[in-house]
C-alpha positions as CSV (number, residue, x, y, z in Angstrom):
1,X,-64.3,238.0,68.6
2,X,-64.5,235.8,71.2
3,X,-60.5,234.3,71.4
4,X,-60.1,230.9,72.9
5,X,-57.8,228.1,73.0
6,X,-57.0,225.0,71.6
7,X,-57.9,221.5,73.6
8,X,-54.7,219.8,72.6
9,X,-51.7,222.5,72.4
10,X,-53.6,225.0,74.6
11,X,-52.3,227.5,72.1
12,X,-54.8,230.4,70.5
13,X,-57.3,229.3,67.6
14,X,-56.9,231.3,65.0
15,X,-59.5,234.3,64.5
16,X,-60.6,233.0,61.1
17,X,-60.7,229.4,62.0
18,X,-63.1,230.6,64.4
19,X,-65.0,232.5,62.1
20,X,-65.2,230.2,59.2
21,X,-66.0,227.1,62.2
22,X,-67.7,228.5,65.1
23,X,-67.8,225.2,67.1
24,X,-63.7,224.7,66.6
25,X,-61.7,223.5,69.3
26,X,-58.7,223.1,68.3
27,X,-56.2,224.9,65.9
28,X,-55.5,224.6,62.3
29,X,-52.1,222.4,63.3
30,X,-54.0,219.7,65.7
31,X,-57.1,219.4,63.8
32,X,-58.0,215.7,62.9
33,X,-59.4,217.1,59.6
34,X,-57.0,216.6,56.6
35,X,-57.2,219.7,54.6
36,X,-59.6,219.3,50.8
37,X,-58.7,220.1,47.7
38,X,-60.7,222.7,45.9
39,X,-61.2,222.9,42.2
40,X,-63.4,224.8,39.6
41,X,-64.7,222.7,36.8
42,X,-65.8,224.9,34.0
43,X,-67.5,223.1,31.1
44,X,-68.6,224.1,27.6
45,X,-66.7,228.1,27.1
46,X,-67.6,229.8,30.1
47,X,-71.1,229.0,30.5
48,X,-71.2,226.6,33.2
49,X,-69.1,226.2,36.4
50,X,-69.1,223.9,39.4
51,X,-66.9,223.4,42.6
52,X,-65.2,220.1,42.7
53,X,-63.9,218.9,46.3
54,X,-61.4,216.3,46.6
55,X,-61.3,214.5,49.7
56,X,-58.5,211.9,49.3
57,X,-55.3,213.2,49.6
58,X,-54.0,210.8,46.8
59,X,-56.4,212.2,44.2
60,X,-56.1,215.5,45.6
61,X,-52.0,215.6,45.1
62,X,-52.4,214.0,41.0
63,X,-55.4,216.7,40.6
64,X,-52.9,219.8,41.4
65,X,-50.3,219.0,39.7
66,X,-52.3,218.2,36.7
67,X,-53.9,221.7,37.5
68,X,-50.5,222.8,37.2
69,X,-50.1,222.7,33.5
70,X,-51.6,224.8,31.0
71,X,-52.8,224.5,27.4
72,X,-55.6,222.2,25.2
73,X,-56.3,219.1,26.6
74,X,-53.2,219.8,29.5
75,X,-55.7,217.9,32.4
76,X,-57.2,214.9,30.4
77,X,-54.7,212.3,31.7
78,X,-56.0,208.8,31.9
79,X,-54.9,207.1,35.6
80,X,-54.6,203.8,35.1
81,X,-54.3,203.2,39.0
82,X,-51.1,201.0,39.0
83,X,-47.9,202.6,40.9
């Protein structure tokens, strides 16, 4: 693998940044790029799933730690917005 370094700290890019983004030029710790929250939606039993990404950090911090919790109906919180 090709190693090479980052634009702003002029440290190494990781080997699997540059794997899973070819085109990187910087490292995991200067990238501009806040990191997405990934979540599998199944619905009905087990007959259907989907990959949910969650973009706004916000959303992304309620979502895991209502993932967190376990049991029937554990994740159907309503959000009414207000803080």
């Amino acid at each position: 693998m090709n190693m090479r370094n980052c634009n702003k700290c002029q440290e190494p890019i990781q080997e699997g940044r540059i794997k899973a983004i070819p085109d990187a030029t910087t490292c995991v710790a200067c990238s501009t790029t806040s990191q997405w929250y990934l979540r599998n939606i199944v619905s009905g039993k087990t007959e259907y799933m989907e990959t949910e990404i969650i973009k706004d950090p916000k959303q992304a911090e309620m979502l895991k730690e209502m993932d967190k919790k376990v049991g029937w109906m554990s994740n159907l919180v309503k959000d009414s917005g207000k803080e």
